[in-house]
C-alpha positions as CSV (number, residue, x, y, z in Angstrom):
1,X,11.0,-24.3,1.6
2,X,12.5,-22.0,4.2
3,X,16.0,-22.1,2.4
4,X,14.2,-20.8,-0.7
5,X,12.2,-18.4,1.3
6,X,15.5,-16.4,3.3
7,X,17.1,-16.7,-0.4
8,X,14.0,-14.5,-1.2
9,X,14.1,-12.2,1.9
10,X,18.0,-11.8,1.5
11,X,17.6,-11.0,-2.2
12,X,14.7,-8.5,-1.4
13,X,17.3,-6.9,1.1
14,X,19.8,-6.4,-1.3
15,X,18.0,-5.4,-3.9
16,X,16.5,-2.5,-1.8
17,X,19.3,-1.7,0.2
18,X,22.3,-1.7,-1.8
19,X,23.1,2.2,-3.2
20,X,20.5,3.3,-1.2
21,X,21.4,6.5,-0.4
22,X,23.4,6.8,-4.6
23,X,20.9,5.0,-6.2
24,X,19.1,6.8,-8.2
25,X,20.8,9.8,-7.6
26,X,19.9,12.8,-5.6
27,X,16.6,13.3,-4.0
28,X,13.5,14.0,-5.8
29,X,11.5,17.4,-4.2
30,X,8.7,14.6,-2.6
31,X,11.7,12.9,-1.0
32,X,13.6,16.4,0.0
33,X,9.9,17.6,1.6
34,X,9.8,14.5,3.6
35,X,12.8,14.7,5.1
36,X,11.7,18.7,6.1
37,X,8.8,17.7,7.7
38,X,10.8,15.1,9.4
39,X,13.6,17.5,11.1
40,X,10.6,19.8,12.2
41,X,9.6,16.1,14.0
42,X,12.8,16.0,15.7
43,X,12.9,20.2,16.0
44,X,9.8,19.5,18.3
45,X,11.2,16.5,20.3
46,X,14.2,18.5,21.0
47,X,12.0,21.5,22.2
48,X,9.3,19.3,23.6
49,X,7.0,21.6,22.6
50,X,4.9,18.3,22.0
51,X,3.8,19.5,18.4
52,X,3.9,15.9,16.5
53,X,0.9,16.3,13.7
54,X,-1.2,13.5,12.2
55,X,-1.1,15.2,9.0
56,X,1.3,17.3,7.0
57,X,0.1,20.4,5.1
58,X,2.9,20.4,3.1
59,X,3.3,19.3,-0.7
60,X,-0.4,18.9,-1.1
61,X,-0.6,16.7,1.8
62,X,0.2,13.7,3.5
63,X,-0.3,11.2,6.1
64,X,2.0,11.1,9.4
65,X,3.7,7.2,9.2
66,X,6.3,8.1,6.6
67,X,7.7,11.0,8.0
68,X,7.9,9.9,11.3
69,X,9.5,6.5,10.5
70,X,12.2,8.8,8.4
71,X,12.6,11.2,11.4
72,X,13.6,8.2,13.1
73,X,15.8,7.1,10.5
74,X,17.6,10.8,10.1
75,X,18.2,10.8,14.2
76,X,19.8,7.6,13.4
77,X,21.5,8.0,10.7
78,X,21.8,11.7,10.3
79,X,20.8,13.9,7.2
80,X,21.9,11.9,4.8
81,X,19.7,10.5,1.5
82,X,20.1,6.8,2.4
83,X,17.8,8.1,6.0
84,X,15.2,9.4,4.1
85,X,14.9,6.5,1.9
86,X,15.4,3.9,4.6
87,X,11.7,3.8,5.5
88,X,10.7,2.6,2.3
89,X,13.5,0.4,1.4
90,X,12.5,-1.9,5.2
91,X,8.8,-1.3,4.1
92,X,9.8,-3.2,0.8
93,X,11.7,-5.9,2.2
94,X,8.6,-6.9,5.0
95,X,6.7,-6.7,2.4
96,X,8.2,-10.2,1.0
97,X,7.2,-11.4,4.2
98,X,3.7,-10.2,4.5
99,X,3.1,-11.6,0.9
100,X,4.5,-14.7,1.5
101,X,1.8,-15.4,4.6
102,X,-0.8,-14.0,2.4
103,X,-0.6,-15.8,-0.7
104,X,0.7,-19.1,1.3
105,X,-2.9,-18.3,3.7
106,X,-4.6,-18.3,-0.2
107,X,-3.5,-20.5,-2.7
108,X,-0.6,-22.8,-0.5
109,X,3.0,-22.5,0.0
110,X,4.4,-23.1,-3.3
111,X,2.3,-19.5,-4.9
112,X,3.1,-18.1,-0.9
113,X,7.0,-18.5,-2.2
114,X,6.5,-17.9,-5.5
115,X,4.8,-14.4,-4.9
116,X,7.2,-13.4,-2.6
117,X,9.9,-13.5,-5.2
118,X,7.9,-11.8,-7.9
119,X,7.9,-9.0,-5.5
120,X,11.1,-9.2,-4.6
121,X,12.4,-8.6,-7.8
122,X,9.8,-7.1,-9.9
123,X,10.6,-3.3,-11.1
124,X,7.8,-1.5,-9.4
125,X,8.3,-2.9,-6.3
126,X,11.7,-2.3,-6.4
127,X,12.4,0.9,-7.4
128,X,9.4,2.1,-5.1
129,X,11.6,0.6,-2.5
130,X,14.3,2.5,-3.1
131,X,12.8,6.1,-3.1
132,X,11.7,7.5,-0.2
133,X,8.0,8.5,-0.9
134,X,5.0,7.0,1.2
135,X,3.1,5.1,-0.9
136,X,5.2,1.7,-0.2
137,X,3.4,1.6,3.4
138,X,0.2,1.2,2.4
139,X,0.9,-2.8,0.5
140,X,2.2,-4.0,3.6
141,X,-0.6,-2.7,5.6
142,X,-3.4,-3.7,3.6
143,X,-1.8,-6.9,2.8
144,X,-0.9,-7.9,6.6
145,X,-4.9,-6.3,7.6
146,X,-5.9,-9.2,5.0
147,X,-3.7,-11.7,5.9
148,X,-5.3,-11.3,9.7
149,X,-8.7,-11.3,8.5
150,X,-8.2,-14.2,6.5
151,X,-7.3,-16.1,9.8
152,X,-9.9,-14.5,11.7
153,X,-12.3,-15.8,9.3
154,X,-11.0,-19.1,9.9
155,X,-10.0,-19.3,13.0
156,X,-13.2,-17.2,14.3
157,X,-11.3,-15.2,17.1
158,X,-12.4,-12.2,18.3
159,X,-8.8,-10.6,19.1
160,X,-7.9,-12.0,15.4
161,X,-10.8,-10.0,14.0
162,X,-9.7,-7.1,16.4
163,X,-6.3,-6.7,15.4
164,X,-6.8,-6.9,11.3
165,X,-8.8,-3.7,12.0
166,X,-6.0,-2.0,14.1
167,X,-3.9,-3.0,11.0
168,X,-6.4,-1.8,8.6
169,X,-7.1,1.5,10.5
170,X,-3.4,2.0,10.6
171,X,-3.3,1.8,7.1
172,X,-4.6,5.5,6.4
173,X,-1.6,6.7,8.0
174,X,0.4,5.8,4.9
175,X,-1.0,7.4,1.8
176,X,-4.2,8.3,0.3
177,X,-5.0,5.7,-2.0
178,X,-6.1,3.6,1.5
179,X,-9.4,5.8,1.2
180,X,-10.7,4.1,-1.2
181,X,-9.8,0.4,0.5
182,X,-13.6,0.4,2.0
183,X,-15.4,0.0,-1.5
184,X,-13.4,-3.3,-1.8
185,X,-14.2,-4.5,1.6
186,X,-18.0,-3.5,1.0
187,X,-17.7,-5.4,-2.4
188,X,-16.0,-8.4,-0.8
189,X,-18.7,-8.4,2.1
190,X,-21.7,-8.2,-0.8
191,X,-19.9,-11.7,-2.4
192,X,-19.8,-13.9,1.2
193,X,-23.3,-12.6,2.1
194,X,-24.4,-13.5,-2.1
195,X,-22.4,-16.6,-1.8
196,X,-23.9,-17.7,1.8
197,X,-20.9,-17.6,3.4
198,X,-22.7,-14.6,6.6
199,X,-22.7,-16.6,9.2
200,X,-18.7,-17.1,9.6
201,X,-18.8,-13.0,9.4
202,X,-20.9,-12.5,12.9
203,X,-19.8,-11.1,15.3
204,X,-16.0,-11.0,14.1
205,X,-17.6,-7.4,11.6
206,X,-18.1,-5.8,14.9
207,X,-14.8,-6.4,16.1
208,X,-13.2,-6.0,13.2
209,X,-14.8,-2.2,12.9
210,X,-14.0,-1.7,15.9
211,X,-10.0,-1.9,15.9
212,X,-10.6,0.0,12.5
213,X,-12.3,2.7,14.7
214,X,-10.1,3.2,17.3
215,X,-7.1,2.6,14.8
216,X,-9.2,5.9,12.7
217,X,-9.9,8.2,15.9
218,X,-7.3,10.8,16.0
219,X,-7.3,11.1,12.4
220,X,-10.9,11.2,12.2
221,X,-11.1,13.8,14.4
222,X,-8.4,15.8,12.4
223,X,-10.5,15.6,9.3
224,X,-13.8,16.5,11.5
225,X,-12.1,19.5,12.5
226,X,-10.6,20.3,9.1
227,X,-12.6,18.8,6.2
228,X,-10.7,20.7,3.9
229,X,-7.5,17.9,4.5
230,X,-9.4,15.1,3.1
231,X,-9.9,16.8,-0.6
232,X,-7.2,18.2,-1.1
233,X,-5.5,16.1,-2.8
234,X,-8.0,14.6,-4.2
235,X,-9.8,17.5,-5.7
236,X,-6.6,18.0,-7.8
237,X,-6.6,14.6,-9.4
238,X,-10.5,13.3,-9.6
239,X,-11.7,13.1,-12.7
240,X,-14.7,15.0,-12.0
241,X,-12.4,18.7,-11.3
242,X,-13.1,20.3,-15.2
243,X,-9.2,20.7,-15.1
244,X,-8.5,17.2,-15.7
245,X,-11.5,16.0,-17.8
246,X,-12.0,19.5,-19.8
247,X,-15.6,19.5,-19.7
248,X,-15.8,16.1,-21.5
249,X,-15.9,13.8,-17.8
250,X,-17.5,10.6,-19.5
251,X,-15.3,10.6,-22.5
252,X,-12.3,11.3,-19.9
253,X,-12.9,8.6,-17.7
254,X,-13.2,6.2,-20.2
255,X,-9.7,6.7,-21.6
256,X,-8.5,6.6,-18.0
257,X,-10.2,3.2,-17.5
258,X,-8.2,2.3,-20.8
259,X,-4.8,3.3,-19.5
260,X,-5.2,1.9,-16.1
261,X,-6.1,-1.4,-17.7
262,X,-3.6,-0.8,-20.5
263,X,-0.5,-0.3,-18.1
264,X,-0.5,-4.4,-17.2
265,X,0.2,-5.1,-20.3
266,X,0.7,-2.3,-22.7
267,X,1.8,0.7,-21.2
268,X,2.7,1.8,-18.1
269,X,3.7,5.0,-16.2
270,X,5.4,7.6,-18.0
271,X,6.9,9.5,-15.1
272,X,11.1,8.7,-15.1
273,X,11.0,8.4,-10.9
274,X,8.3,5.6,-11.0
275,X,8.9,3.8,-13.6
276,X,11.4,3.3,-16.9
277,X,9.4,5.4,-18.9
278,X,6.2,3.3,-20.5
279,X,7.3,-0.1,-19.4
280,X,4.1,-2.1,-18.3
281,X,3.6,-4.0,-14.9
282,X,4.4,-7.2,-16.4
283,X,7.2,-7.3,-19.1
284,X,6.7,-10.1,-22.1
285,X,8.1,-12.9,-19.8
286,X,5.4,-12.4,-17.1
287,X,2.3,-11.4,-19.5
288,X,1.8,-15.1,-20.2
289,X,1.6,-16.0,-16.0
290,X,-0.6,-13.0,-15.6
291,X,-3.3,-13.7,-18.1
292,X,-3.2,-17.5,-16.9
293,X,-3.7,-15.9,-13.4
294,X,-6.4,-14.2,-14.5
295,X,-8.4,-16.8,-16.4
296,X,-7.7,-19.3,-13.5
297,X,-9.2,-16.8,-10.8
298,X,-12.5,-16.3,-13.2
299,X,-13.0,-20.0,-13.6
300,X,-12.7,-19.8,-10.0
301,X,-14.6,-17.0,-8.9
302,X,-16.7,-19.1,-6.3
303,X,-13.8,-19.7,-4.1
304,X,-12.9,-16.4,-1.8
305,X,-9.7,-16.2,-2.3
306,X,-9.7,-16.0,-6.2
307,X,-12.5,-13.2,-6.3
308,X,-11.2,-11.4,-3.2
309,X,-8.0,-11.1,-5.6
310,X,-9.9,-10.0,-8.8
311,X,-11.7,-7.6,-6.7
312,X,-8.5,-6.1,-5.5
């Protein structure tokens, strides 16, 4: 089992790191503003000015972890393409690890290994490995803040409990979509409290909040200061601003539901630097698996694991 899992790790690592700095080529203006933001990092280390923000006004903005793992990687490396992608391309490869412990935690080792190597090799992962934009931090975050709490919940240790939040606090660091993280960790709570299952939660809730709190301050305090960073962003893409839905908000969100459903299967993105353009998550060899997957987790949906993955 461990032979097949460092064949999966070493194939992750080449996958993600070979080319990196050719392939694809050039940098995309996202990746070119990240590595800005990370020279005016190292500007202010130099100077010791100690100007180090938690959030980055630029390109409609963005959380700190990214740029300050690539300002690392350019006083490494220099300015060079491969050090502003090299953040994302380890983020990708420990991923494979963190999914492996998660899914092994789940379902056993045999699924631990085998979904490891799905996203070791699978397209999104991949090529979202191998640009350097932010959004790869948040899977490993989430998924290593889960894979704690699942032990926690087991193992019902306080300092387990405690450190899944740390994790889980640290997650909003990496990219937006973490903000909406809490409405599936309400819904998860609302299913072990329906299916009787409260009593493992007490008091490991408290400390799990607070390593998510402390984890939050500094960036709490930010937004506290400046609402005006949290919606931002997401004023430009919600489906309620009248420049995405054109006055028809109802009839637009259901043809978003559509798509987002749709892209699994039947479409996926259309954007060139995220994905070859249209192809779904799951190409015609993995639709069978997936649909299985699914129908197993329904039939299933009294067991944790199964819903806590249909609910993500």
């Amino acid at each position: 089992g461990w032979a097949l899992f460092l064949l999966i790790v070493v194939t992750a690592v080449f996958l993600r790191f070979y080319q990196l700095g050719h392939i694809p080529p050039g940098l995309y203006r996202d990746e070119a503003t990240n590595g800005l933001d990370a020279l005016t990092v190292l500007d202010a280390l130099t100077v010791l000015d100690g100007r180090f923000p938690l959030f980055f006004p630029a390109n409609n903005g963005r959380e700190p972890a990214y740029i300050y793992l690539t300002a690392a990687a350019i006083a490494l490396l220099g300015r060079t393409a491969t050090a502003v992608r090299l953040a994302a391309a380890a983020a990708g490869a420990f991923t494979t690890l963190v999914v492996f412990l998660l899914a092994q935690a789940w379902f056993g080792r045999r699924v631990g290994l085998l979904a490891a190597w799905l996203w070791a090799v699978t397209v999104w992962s991949v090529h979202l490995s191998r640009i350097g934009l932010r959004v790869v931090l948040m899977v490993p975050a989430l998924a290593l803040a889960f894979w704690l709490g699942t032990l926690a919940y087991r193992r019902q240790k306080s300092w387990l409990w405690l450190a899944a939040g740390l994790v889980y606090g640290a997650g909003f660091y990496t990219y937006l979509a973490m903000r909406f993280t809490p409405l599936l960790l309400l819904a998860l709570l609302a299913y072990l409290l329906w299916q009787r299952r409260g009593a493992r939660l007490w008091p490991g809730v408290v400390w799990f909040g607070l390593g998510t709190a402390v984890s939050l301050l500094p960036l709490g305090v930010l937004f506290l200061q400046d609402p005006a960073l949290i919606l931002g962003r997401t004023g430009q893409v919600s489906v309620l601003n009248t420049a995405v839905n054109g006055g028809d908000l109802w009839g637009t969100l259901a043809r978003q539901i559509g798509r987002a459903l749709g892209m699994f299967l039947w479409r996926g993105d259309d954007i060139l630097r995220h994905n070859p353009a249209g192809r779904p998550v799951f190409d015609w060899l993995m639709a069978g698996p997936f649909l299985l997957g699914l129908v197993w987790a329904l039939r299933r949906w009294r067991q944790p694991a199964a819903m806590t993955t249909l609910l993500w």
